[in-house]
C-alpha positions in Angstrom: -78.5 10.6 -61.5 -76.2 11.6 -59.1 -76.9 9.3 -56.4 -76.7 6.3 -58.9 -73.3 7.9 -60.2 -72.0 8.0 -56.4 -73.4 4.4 -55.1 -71.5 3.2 -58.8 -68.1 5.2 -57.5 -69.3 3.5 -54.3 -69.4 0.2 -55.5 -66.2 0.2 -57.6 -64.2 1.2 -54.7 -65.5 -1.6 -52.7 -64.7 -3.7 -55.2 -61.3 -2.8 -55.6 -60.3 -2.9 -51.7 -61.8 -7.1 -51.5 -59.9 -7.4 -54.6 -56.4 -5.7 -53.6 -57.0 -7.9 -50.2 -57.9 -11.6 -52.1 -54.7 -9.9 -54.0 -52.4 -9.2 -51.1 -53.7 -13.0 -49.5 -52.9 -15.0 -52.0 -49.4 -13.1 -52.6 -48.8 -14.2 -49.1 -49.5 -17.6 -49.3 -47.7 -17.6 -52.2 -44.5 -16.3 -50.2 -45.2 -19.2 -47.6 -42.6 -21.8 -48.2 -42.1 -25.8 -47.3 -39.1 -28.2 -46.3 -39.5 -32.0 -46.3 -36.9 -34.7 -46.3 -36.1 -37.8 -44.9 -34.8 -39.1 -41.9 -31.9 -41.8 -42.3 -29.1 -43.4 -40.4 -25.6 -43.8 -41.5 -26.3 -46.5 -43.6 -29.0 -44.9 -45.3 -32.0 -47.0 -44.0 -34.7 -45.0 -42.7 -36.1 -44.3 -39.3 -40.4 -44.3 -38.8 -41.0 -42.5 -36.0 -38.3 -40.1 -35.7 -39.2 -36.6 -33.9 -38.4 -33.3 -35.7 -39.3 -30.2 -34.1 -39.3 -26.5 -35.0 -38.8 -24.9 -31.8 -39.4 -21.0 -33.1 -42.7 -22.4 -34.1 -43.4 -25.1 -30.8 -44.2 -27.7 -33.7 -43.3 -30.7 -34.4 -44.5 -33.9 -36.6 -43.1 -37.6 -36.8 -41.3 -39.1 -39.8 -43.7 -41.7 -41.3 -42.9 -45.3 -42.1 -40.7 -44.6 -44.7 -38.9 -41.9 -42.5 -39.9 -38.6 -45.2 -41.6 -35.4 -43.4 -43.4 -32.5 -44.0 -43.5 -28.6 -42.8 -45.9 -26.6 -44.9 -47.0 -22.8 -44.9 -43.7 -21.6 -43.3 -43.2 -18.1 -43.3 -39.6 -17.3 -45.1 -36.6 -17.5 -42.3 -34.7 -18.9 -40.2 -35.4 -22.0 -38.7 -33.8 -24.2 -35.5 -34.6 -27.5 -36.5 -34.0 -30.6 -33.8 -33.9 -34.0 -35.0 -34.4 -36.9 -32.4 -34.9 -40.7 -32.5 -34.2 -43.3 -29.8 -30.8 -44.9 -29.5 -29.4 -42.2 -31.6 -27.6 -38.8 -31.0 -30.0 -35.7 -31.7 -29.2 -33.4 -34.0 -30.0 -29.4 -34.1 -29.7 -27.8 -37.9 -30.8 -24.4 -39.1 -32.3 -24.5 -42.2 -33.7 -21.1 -44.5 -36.7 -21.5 -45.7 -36.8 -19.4 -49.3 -40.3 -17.6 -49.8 -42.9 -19.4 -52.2 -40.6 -22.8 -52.9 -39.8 -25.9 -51.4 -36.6 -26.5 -49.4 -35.3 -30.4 -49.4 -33.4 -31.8 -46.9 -32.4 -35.2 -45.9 -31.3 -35.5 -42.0 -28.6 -38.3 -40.9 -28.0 -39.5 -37.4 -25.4 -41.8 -36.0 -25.6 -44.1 -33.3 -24.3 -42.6 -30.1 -26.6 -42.8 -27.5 -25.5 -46.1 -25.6 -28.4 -46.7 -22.7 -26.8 -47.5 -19.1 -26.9 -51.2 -18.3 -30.2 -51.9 -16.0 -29.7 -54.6 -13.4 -33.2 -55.6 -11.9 -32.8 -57.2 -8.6 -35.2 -58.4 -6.1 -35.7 -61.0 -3.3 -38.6 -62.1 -1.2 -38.0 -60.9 2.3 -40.8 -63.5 3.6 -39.2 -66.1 1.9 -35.6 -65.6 3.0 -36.7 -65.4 6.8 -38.3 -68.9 6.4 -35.5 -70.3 4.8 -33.4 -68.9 7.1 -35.4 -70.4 10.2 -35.6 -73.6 8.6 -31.7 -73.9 8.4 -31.6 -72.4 12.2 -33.9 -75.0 13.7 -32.3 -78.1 16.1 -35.3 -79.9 14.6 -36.9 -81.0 11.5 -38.7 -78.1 10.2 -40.4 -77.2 7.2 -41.3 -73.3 6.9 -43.2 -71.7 4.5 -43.3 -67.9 4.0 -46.3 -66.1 2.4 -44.2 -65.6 -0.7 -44.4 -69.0 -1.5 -47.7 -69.9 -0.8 -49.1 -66.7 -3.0 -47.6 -68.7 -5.7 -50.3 -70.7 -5.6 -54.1 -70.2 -5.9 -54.7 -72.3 -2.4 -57.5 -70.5 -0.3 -56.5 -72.1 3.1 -54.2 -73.6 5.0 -55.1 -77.1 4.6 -54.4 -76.4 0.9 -50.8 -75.0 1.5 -49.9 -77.7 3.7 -50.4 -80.3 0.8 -47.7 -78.9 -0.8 -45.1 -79.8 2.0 -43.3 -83.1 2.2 -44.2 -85.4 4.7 -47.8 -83.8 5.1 -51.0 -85.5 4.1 -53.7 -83.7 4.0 -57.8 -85.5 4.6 -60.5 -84.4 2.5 -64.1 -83.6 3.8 -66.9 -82.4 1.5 -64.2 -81.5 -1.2 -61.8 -79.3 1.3 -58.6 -79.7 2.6 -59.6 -80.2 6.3 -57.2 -82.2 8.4 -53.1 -82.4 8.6 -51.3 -85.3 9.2 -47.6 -85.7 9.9 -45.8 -88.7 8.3 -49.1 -90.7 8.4 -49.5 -90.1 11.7 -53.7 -89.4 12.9 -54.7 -86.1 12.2 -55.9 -85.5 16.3 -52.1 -86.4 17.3 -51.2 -83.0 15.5 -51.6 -79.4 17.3 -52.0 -76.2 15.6 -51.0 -73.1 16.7 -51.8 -69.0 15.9 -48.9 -67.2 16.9 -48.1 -70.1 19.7 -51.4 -70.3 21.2 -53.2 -73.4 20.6 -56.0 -73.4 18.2 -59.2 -75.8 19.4 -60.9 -78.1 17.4 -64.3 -77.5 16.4 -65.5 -80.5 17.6 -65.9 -81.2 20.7 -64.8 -85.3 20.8 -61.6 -84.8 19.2 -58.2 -82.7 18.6 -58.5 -82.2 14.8 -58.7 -78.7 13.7 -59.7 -77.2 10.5 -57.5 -76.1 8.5 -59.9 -75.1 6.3 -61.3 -72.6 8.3 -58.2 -70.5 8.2 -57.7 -68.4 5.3 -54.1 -68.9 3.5 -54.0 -64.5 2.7 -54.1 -64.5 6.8 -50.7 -66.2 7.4 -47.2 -65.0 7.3 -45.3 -68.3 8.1 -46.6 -71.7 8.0 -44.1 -73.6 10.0 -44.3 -77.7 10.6 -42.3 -79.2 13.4 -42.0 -82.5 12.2 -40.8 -83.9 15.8 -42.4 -83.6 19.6 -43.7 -80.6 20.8 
């Protein structure tokens, strides 16, 4: 009798801690409190996207498309609140967050940030060289840099060299093979790598293919359009 009497006592006093501890828990989430609002500019429209942290807590969350958000199960306090959105001046607020209830509040930010002005500028090195050595020349010369020709899908030289006035370019088996100057035969022409004389690949005339020399090799194709 006595050992059922003790595991009852036993059993009631277990009973009562779980429930004073479900009791204490749910006190405390009851204590826990909340803050939402919305984020607005001065003339009230709202701003998606805004970023509001709580930097006690190293949290943050987004405003959503209609600019309202949400900070639940906060602990009652004290809170550093900042406020940020792009082209607008942040804003740092403390707000007290009262135990068990719901705190509202609405966040306004004004234009202020004004961005520097970005000027982009660039220039093709290649390019200005070329045009430079075309104006330089005592002859009549046509120089093209790299720049220019990677503007263009052409996958040799024969194939850049259409693209220049005064230059005719002869097709063989679908490629842009031979040059010609002003209409002039292709084997009255000579090509050069870097001023040495390139030889043709046949051995019963002077025409050279240009085919054969890939246009992502080159760094200036220059035509002297006069006697060499």
């Amino acid at each position: 009798m006595k050992q059922i009497l003790r595991a009852f006592l036993f059993l009631l006093l277990f009973t009562a801690t779980v429930n004073t501890a479900i009791a204490d828990e749910k006190a405390n989430v009851t204590k826990q409190g909340t803050v939402r609002g919305r984020i607005i500019d001065a003339t009230k429209q709202t701003l998606p996207g805004a970023s509001i942290y709580i930097e006690k807590l190293h949290t943050g969350v987004t405003s959503d498309v209609n600019g309202f958000y949400t900070f639940s199960n906060l602990d009652p306090g004290t809170y550093t609140v900042k406020v940020s959105y792009v082209g607008y001046s942040p804003v740092e607020l403390k707000i007290t967050i009262p135990a068990g209830r719901t705190l509202e509040k609405d966040v306004v930010l004004n234009e202020g940030v004004e961005l520097q002005e970005v000027v982009v500028g660039g220039a093709f090195q290649g390019q200005r060289r070329a045009i430079n050595s075309q104006k330089n020349n005592m002859g009549i010369t046509n120089v093209v840099s790299a720049d220019q020709v990677g503007k263009f899908p052409d996958s040799n030289i024969g194939d850049a060299l259409k693209r220049i006035s005064g230059i005719n370019v002869q097709y063989d088996q679908g490629e842009a093979r031979f040059g010609q100057v002003r209409g002039t035969s292709a084997d009255l022409s000579s090509v050069t790598i870097n001023g040495n004389r390139v030889p043709s690949a046949e051995g019963d005339t002077r025409n050279v293919q240009l085919d054969l020399i890939p246009a992502d090799m080159i760094q200036t194709i220059e035509v002297n359009k006069v006697v060499t």
